[in-house]
C-alpha positions in Angstrom: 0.0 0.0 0.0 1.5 3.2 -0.9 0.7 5.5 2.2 1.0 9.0 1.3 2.8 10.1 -2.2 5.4 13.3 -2.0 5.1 15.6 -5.4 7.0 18.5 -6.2 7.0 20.3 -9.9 10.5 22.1 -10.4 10.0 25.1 -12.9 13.6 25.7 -14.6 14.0 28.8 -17.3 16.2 30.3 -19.0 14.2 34.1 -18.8 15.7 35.8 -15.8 14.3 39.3 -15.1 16.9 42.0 -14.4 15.0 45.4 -13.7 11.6 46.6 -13.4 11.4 48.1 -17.1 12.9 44.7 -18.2 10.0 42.8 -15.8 7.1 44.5 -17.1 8.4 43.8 -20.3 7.7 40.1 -19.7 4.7 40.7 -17.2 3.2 42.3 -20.5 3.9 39.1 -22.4 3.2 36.2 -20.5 5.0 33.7 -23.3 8.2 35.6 -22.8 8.7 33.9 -19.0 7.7 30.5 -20.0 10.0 28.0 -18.3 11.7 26.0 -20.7 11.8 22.1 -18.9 9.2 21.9 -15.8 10.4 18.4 -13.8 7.4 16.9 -12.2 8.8 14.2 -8.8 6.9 11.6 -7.3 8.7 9.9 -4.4 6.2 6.9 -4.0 5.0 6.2 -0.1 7.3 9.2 1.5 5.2 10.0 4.9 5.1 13.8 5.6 6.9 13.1 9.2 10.3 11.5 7.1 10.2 15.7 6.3 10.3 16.6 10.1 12.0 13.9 11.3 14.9 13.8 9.6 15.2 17.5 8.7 18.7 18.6 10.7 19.8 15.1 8.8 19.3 16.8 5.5 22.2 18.2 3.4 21.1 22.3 2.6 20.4 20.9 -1.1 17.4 18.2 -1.9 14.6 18.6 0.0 15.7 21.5 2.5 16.0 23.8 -0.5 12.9 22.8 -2.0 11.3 23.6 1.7 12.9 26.6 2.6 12.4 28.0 -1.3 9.8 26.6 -2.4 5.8 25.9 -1.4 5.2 23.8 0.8 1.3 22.6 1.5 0.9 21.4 5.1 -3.1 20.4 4.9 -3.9 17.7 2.1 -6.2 15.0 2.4 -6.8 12.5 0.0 -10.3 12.2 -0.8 -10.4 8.7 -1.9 -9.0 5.0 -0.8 -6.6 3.3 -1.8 -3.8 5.4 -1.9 -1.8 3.2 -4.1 0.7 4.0 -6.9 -1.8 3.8 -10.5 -4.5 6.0 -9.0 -2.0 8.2 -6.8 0.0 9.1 -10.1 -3.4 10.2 -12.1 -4.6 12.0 -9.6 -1.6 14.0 -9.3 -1.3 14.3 -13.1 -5.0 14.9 -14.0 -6.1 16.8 -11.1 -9.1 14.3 -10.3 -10.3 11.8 -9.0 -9.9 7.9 -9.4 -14.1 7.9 -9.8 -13.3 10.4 -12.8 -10.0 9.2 -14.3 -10.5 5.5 -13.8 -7.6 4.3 -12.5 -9.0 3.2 -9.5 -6.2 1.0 -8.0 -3.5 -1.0 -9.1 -6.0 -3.9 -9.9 -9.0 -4.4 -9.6 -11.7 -6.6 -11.3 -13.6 -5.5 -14.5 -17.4 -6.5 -14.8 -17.5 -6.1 -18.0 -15.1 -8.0 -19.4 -15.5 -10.1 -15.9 -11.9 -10.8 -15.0 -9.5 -8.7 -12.9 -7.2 -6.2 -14.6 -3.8 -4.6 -13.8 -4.1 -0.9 -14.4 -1.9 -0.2 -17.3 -1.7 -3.8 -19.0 -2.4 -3.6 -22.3 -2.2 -6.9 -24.2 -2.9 -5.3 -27.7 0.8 -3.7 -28.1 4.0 -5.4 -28.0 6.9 -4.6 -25.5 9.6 -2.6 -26.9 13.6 -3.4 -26.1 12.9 -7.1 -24.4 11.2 -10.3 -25.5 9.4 -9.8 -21.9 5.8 -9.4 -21.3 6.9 -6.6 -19.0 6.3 -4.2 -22.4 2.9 -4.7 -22.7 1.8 -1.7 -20.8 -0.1 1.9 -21.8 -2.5 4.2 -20.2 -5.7 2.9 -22.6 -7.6 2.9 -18.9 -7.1 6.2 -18.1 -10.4 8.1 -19.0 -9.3 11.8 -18.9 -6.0 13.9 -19.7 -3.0 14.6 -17.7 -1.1 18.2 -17.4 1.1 17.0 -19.9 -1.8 16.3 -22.1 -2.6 19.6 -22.1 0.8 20.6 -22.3 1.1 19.1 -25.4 -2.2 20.0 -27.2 -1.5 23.5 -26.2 1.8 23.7 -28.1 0.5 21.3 -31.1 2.7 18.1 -29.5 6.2 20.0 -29.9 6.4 19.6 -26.6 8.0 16.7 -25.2 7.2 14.9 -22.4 8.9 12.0 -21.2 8.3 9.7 -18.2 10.7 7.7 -16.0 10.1 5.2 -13.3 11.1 2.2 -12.0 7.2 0.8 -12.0 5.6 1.1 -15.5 2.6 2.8 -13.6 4.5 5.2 -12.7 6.4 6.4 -16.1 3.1 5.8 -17.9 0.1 7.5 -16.2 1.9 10.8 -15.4 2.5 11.4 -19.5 -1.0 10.6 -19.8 -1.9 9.6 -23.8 0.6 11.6 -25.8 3.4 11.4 -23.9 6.5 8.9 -24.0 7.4 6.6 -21.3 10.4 4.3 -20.1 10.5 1.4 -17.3 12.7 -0.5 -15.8 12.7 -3.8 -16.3 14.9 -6.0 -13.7 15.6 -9.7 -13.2 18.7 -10.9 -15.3 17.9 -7.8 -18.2 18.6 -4.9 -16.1 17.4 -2.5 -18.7 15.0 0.7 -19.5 12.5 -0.4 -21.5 8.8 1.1 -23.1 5.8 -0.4 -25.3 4.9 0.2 -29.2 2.2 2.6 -27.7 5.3 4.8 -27.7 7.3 3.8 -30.2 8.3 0.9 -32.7 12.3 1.0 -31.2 14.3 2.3 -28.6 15.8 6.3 -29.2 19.9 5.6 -30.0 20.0 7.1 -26.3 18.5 4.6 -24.2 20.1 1.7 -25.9 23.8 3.2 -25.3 22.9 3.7 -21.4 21.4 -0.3 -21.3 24.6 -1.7 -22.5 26.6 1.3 -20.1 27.1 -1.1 -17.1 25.7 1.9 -15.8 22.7 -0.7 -13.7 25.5 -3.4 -13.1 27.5 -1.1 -11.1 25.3 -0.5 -8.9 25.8 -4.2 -7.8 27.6 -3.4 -5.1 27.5 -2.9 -0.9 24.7 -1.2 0.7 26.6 0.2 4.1 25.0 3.4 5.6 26.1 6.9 4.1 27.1 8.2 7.6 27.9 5.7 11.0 24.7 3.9 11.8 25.2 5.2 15.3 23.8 8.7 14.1 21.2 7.7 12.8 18.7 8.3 15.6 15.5 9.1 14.1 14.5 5.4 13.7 14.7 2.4 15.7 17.3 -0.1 15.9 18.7 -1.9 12.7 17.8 -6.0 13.6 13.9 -6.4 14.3 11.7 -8.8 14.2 8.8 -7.0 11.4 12.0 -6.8 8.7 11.8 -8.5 5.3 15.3 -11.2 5.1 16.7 -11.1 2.1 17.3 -14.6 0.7 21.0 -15.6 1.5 21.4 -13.5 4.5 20.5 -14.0 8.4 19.4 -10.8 9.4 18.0 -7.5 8.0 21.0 -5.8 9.0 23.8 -3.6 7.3 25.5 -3.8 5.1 24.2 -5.9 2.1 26.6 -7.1 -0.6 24.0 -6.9 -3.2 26.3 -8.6 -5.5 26.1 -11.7 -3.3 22.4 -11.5 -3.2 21.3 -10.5 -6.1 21.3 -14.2 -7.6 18.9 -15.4 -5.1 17.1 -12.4 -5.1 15.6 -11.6 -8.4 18.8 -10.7 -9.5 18.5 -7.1 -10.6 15.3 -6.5 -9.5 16.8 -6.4 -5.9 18.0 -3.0 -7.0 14.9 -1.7 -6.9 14.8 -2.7 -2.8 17.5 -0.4 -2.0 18.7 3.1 -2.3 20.4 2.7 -5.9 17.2 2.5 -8.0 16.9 5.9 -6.9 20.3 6.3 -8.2 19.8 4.7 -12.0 16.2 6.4 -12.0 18.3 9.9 -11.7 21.2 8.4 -14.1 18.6 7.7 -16.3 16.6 11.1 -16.4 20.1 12.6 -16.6 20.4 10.5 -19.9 16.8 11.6 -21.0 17.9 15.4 -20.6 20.6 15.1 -22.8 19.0 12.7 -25.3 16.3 14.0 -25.9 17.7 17.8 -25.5 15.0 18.5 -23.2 14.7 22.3 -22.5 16.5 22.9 -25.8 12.9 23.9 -27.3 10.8 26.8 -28.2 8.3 25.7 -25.8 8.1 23.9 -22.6 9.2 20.2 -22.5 8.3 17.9 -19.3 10.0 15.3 -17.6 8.1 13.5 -14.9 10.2 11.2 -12.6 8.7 8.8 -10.0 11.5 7.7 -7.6 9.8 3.8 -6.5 13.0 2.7 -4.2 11.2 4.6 -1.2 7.9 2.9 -1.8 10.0 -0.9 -2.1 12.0 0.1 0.8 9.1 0.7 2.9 7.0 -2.5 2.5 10.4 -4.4 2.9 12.2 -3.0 6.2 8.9 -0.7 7.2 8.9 2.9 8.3 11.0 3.3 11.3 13.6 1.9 10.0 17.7 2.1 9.5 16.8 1.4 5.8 14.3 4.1 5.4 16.2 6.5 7.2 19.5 6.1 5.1 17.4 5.6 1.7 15.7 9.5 2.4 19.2 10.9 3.5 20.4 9.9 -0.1 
């Protein structure tokens, strides 16, 4: 169950307004401040307390600058159950409702066609970059348009908008219908992948950062970014209501994911620690610069759902070590 979902939309420009002749200038002409890439974040199942409680933790950049200089909204309530990923990511993207959008959970079952449905399976497109199933995804369920919809109908689809996330839900209901989207796809592939919804072939791009090494490397130990012993805020490090991973005694650190991974899903243990944060950033890095996002004469998106902290969370629970050290990243 995805508790509460974390959002922040970063606005970055190029238009920087010197004077106040210069300002009215571009008050007067509302297209001449348009930001060039706006960066919509998810970070899947972060609790509004792992704000408070580890704030004097925080480094002065990440979310301590988004606090102190951005908005921050202290009084929303979700008004609707559950609170998982698919129908968290359209509300957040269409501004409504899972009664109106129709995602209204993960899975659910469909009288019409009276069998239970995953909410962006789509078994009338093909997967694009792997032989997998995993490909078969688009937002066909969705029943209404996204900000990046409208983003793109505004501008006549020059635009682009591209979604990342570790879960296909997540990459592919933010973008909505006209958007593009890339997953991740685990296990012994360890690769970015999308759907012929999107495309017929992976963009040059993504194919040079799937044969990087870039994921493999991230195959490596999971020891705590400062001594455990600081880590105060959350309780001790071996409990009983931990997940074990296969191959080790105790839910304790460190982890030599490399050891693990073969009786662990193999890559997809990644996802269960902080570093598929880490190749969910690599990769949006590798979107920016691929794609030339914010190059354009209008406003290009990139949504990014971060998924780690939602894993993280069902495996080792909120209070702990794992959590902590996974937000302090």
């Amino acid at each position: 169950m995805k508790v509460f979902i974390f959002s922040v939309i970063i606005f970055l420009s190029t238009t920087f307004l010197f004077s106040q002749t210069s300002e009215t200038k571009y008050l007067d002409n509302p297209l001449a401040i348009q930001p060039k890439l706006v960066v919509g974040i998810v970070v899947d199942q972060m609790r509004y307390d792992y704000v408070t409680r580890f704030y004097n933790k925080y480094g002065e950049g990440g979310f301590k600058r988004m606090i102190n200089e951005g908005f921050t909204f202290k009084n929303h309530n979700f008004n609707y159950i559950p609170t998982y990923t698919g129908p968290g990511h359209a509300s957040i993207f269409t501004g409504t409702t899972p009664s109106i959008h129709g995602i209204i959970a993960n899975d659910w079952y469909d009288k019409t066609i009276q069998k239970s449905v995953y909410c962006v399976q789509d078994d009338s497109i093909n997967s694009v970059g792997t032989e997998n199933n995993s490909g078969k995804m688009s937002p066909h369920r969705m029943k209404t348009t996204t900000i990046t919809d409208q983003l793109r109908l505004a501008t006549q689809q020059k635009s682009k908008v591209i979604g990342i996330s570790l879960k296909d839900r997540g990459a592919i209901l933010p973008v909505g219908h006209s958007g593009t989207a890339y997953w991740f796809l685990g296990k012994e592939e360890a690769k970015w992948i999308s759907s012929s919804f999107y495309m017929e072939t992976l963009p040059e791009w993504v194919t040079d950062f799937n044969t990087s090494g870039v994921v493999k490397s991230y195959l490596q130990e999971w020891n705590t970014l400062y001594p455990i012993q600081n880590y105060s805020e959350s309780g001790p490090d071996k409990t009983n209501f931990e997940k074990t991973f296969n191959g080790k005694e105790s839910s304790v650190f460190p982890y030599d994911l490399k050891a693990l991974a073969p009786v662990n899903g193999n890559f997809d243990l990644i996802k269960e620690t902080p570093f598929g944060n880490s190749i969910t950033t690599d990769f949006a890095i590798a979107a920016i610069e691929g794609e030339n996002l914010g190059a354009n004469t209008v406003t290009d998106f990139l949504a990014i759902s971060y998924s780690s902290t939602d894993y993280i969370g069902h495996t080792f629970g909120i209070n702990s070590k794992e959590i902590q050290d996974t937000y302090l990243r």
